[in-house]
C-alpha positions in Angstrom: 9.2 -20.6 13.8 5.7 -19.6 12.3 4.3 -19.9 8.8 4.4 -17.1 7.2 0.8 -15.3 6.4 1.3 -14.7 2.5 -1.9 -14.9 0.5 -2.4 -18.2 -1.0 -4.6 -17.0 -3.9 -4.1 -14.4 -6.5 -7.7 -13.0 -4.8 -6.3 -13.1 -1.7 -3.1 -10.5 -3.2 -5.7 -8.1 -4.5 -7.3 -7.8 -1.4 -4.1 -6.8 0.6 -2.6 -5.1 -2.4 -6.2 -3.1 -2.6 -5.6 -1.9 1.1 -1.9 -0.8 0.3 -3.0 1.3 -2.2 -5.7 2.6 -0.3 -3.6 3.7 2.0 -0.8 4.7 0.1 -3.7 6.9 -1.9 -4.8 8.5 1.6 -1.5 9.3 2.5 -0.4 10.7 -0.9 -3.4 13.1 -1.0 -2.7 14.5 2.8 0.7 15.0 2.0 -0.3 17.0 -1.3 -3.0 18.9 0.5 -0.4 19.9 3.4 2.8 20.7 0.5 0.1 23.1 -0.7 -0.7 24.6 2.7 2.9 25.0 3.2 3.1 26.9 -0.2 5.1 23.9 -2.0 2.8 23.6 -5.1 5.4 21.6 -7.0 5.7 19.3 -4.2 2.0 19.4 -4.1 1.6 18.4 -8.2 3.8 15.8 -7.3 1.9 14.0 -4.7 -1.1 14.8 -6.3 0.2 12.8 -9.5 1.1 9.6 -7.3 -1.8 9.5 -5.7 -3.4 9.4 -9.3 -1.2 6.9 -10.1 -1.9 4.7 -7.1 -6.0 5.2 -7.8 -5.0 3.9 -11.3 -3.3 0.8 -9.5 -6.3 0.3 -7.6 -8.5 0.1 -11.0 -6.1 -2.5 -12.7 -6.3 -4.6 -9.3 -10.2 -4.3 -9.2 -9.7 -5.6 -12.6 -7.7 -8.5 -11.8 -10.2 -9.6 -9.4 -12.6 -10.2 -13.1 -15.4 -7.9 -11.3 -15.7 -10.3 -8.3 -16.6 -8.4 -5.0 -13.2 -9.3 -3.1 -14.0 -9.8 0.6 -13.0 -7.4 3.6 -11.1 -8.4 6.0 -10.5 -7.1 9.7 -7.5 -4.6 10.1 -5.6 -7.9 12.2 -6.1 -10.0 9.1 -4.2 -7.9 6.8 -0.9 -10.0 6.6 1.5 -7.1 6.0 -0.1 -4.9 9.2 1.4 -7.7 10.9 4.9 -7.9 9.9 5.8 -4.5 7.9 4.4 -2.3 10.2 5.2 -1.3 13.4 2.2 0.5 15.1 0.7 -3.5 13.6 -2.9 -3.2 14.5 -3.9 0.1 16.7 -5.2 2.3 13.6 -3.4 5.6 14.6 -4.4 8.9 12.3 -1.7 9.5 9.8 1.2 11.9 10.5 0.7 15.0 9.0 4.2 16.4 7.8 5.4 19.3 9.3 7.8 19.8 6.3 8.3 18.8 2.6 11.6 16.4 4.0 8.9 14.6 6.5 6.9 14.3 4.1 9.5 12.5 1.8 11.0 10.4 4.8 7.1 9.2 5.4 6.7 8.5 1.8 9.5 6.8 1.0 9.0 4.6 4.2 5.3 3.3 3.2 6.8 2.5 0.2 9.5 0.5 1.5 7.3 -1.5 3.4 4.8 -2.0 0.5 7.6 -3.6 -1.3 9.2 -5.4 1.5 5.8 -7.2 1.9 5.1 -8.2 -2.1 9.1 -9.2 -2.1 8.0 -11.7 1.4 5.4 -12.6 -1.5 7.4 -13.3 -4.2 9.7 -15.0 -2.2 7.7 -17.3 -0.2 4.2 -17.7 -1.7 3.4 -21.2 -2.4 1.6 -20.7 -5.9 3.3 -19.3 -9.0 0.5 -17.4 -10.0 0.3 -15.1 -6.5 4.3 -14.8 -6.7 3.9 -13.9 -10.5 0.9 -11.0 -9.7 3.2 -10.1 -6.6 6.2 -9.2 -9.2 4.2 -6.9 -11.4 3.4 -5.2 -8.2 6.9 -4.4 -7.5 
């Protein structure tokens, strides 16, 4: 069996929980725009709000990082693409929900595998520190 490829520095967890939120930020504000399309403007206000929230995540981890320029890494060296997501490395566009229930379902499922990952973390990462900044991420 493989090692497991958890970040082994608390710089390291930024930089893939940066990328989560980016993503999780991209995805909130399609979802809002297309709830609005649809004519769902409480839907809309709602993912409007978490993607808010997660652009306010991404502040406290740019924070974190004490004002250091964290690196960038390739899309294969992203730890979680590996093992939480299946489409893995080909960068296909994000779904656009057809309805507010996809929209849910596609929500709900990013964030499962957003935990799933900082839970591998909290579990398995070899410094207390990176398992302790993994725990307030949950």
């Amino acid at each position: 069996m493989g090692m497991r490829l958890l970040p082994l520095t608390v710089q390291e967890l930024c930089i893939h929980a940066l990328e989560l939120e980016r993503d999780s930020a991209a995805r909130y504000a399609l979802y809002g725009q297309r709830m609005r399309q649809l004519g769902l403007e409480d839907l809309a206000a709602l993912f409007e709000e978490l993607c808010d929230d997660t652009r306010d995540a991404m502040v406290d981890l740019e924070e974190l990082s004490g004002g250091r320029r964290l690196a960038e890494l390739s899309p294969w060296q992203y730890a979680w693409r590996l093992t939480y997501c299946p489409d893995a490395l080909r960068r296909k566009p994000r779904l656009v929900p057809m309805s507010s229930r996809e929209a849910l379902q596609l929500a709900l499922m990013a964030g499962r595998r957003t935990e799933e990952y900082l839970a591998d973390v909290v579990a398995h990462a070899r410094e207390r520190e990176v398992r302790d900044e993994a725990a307030k991420r949950l």
